[in-house]
C-alpha positions as CSV (number, residue, x, y, z in Angstrom):
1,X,-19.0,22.6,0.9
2,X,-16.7,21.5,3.7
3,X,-13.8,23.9,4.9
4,X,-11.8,20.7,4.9
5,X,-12.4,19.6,1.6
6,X,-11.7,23.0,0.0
7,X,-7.9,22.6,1.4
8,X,-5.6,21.3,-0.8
9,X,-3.4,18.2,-0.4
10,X,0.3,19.3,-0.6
11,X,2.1,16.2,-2.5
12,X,5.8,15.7,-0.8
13,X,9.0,14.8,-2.9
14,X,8.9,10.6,-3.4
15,X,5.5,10.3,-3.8
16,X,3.6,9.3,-6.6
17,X,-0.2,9.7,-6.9
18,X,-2.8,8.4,-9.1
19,X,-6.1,8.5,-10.0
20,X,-8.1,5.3,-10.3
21,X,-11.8,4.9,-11.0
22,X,-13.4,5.3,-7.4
23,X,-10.0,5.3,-5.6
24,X,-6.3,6.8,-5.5
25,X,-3.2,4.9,-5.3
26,X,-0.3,6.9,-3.5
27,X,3.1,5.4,-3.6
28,X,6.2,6.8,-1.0
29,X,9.2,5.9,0.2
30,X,7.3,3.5,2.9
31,X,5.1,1.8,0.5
32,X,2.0,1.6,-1.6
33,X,-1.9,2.6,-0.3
34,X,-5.5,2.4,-2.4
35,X,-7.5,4.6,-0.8
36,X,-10.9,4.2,-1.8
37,X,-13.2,7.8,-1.5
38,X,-16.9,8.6,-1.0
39,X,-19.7,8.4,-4.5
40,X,-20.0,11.8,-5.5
41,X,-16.4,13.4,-4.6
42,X,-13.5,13.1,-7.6
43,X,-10.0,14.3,-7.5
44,X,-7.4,16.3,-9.7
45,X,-3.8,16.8,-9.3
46,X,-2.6,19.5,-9.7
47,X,1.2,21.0,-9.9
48,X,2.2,18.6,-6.4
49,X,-1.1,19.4,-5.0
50,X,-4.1,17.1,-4.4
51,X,-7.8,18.8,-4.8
52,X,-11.1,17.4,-3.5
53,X,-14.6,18.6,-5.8
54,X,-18.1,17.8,-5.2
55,X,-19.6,16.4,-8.0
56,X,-22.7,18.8,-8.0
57,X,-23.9,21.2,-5.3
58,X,-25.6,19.3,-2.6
59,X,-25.8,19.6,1.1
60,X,-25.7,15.5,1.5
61,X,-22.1,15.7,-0.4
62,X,-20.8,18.7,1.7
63,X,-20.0,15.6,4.6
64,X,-18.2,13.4,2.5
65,X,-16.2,16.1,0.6
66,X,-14.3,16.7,4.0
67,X,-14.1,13.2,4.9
68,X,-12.8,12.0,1.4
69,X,-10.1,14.8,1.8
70,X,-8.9,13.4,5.1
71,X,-8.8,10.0,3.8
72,X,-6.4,11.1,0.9
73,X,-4.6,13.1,3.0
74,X,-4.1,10.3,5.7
75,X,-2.4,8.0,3.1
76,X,-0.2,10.4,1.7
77,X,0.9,11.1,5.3
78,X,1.2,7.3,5.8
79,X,3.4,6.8,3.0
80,X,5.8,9.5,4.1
81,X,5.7,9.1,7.6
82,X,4.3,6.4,8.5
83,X,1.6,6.4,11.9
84,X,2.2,5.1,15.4
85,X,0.3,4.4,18.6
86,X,1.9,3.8,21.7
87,X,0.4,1.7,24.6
88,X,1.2,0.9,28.0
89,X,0.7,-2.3,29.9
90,X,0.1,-1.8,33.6
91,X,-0.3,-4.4,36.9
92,X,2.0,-6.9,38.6
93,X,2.7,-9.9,36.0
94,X,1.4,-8.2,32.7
95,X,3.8,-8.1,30.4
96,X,4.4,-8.9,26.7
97,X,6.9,-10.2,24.4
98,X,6.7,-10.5,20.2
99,X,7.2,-14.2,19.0
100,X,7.6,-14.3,15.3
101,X,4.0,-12.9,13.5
102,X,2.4,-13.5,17.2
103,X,2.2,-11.2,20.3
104,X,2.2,-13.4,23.5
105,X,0.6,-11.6,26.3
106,X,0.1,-11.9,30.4
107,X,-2.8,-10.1,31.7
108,X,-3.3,-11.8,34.9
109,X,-5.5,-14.8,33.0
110,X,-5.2,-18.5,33.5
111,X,-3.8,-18.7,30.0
112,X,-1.3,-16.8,27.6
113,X,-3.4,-14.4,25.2
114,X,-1.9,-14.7,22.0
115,X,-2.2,-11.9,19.0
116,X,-1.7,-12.2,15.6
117,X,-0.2,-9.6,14.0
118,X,-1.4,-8.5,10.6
119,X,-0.1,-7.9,7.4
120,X,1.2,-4.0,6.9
121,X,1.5,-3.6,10.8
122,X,4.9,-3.9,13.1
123,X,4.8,-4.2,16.7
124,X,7.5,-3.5,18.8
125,X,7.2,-4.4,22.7
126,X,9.9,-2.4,25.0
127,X,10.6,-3.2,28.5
128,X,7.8,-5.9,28.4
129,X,5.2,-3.1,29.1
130,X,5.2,-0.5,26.3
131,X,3.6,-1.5,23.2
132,X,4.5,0.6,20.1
133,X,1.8,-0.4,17.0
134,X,3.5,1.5,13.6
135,X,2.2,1.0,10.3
136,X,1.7,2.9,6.7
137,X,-2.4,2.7,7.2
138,X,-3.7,5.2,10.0
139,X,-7.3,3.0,10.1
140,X,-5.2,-0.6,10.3
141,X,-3.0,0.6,13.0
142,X,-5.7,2.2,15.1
143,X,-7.7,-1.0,15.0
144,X,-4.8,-2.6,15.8
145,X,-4.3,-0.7,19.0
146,X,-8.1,-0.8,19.9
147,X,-7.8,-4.5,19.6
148,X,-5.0,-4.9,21.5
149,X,-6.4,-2.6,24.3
150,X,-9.7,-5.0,24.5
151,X,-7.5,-7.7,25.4
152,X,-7.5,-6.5,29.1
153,X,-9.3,-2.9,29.4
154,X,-8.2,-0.7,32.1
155,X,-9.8,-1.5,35.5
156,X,-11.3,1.9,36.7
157,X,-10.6,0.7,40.1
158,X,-6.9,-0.8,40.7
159,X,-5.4,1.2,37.4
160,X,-4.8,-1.9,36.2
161,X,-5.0,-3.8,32.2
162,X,-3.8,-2.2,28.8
163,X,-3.8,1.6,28.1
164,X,-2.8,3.8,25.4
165,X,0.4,6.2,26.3
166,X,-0.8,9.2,28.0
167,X,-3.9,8.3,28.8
168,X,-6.4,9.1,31.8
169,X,-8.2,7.1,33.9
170,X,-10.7,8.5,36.2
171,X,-10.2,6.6,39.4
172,X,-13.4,4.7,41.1
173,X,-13.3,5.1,44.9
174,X,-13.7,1.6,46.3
175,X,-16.3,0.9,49.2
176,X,-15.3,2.2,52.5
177,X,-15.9,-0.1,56.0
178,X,-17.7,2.5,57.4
């Protein structure tokens, strides 16, 4: 049995949760998630609390019992709260602005790169250069960011392209003319 299945899912005030055959819908004050969970892992509620159980005892369920917890737990926490990444664009030129559904972007191409923003996901572009992805779905918004973040990958050599907030680059030294 996983450690992090065994913990249970405290349910906040405003949120409703349900049951369905193979999935659980959660409903909060920032809107509505199905979360589908592994074969072989069910869930009760019980008194505003969420509890994962293995179907039987077996080592090949013990992996999916924490992961089917987390999933759960994600989408009550995105209902509530909502999730955020934050990303930086860095290098003379590159900025970004939000058009409508579309993010236009200039990283230092011949052409405009332009980004279509999906359903359930708001971006919000500050200064030109900070990017904030939010949404109620902790995969979608990842993705988002990850996507967003291939457009122009950071070069390891002039610091420059699209980075997540906070992060570190390991700086390449560049040839010498020795």
């Amino acid at each position: 049995m996983s450690r992090i299945g065994k913990k249970p899912i405290p349910i906040p005030d405003k949120v409703n949760v349900s049951v369905v055959d193979g999935a659980i819908d959660v409903q909060g004050p920032k809107g509505t998630l199905r979360t589908a969970f592994p074969p072989g892992i069910t869930f009760e509620v019980h008194e505003r609390q969420i509890l994962a159980k293995t179907l039987r005892e077996d080592k090949q369920l013990g992996k999916f019992h924490g992961l089917g917890r987390s999933l759960v737990a994600n989408a009550v926490r995105g209902v509530t709260d909502g999730f955020k990444r934050e990303l930086d664009i860095v290098g003379i030129g590159y900025r970004a602005e939000v058009k409508g559904r579309q993010v236009n972007f200039a990283l230092g191409y011949s052409h405009p790169v332009v980004f279509e923003i999906p359903t359930g996901i708001e971006i919000a572009v500050e200064k030109n250069t900070h990017i904030t992805v939010t949404g109620i779905d902790r995969q979608a918004v990842g993705q988002v960011a990850a996507n967003i973040r291939r457009l122009r990958k950071p070069d390891p050599y002039k610091q420059k392209g699209v980075r997540y907030t906070g992060e570190k680059l390991k700086k390449k030294v560049g040839k010498t003319g020795a």
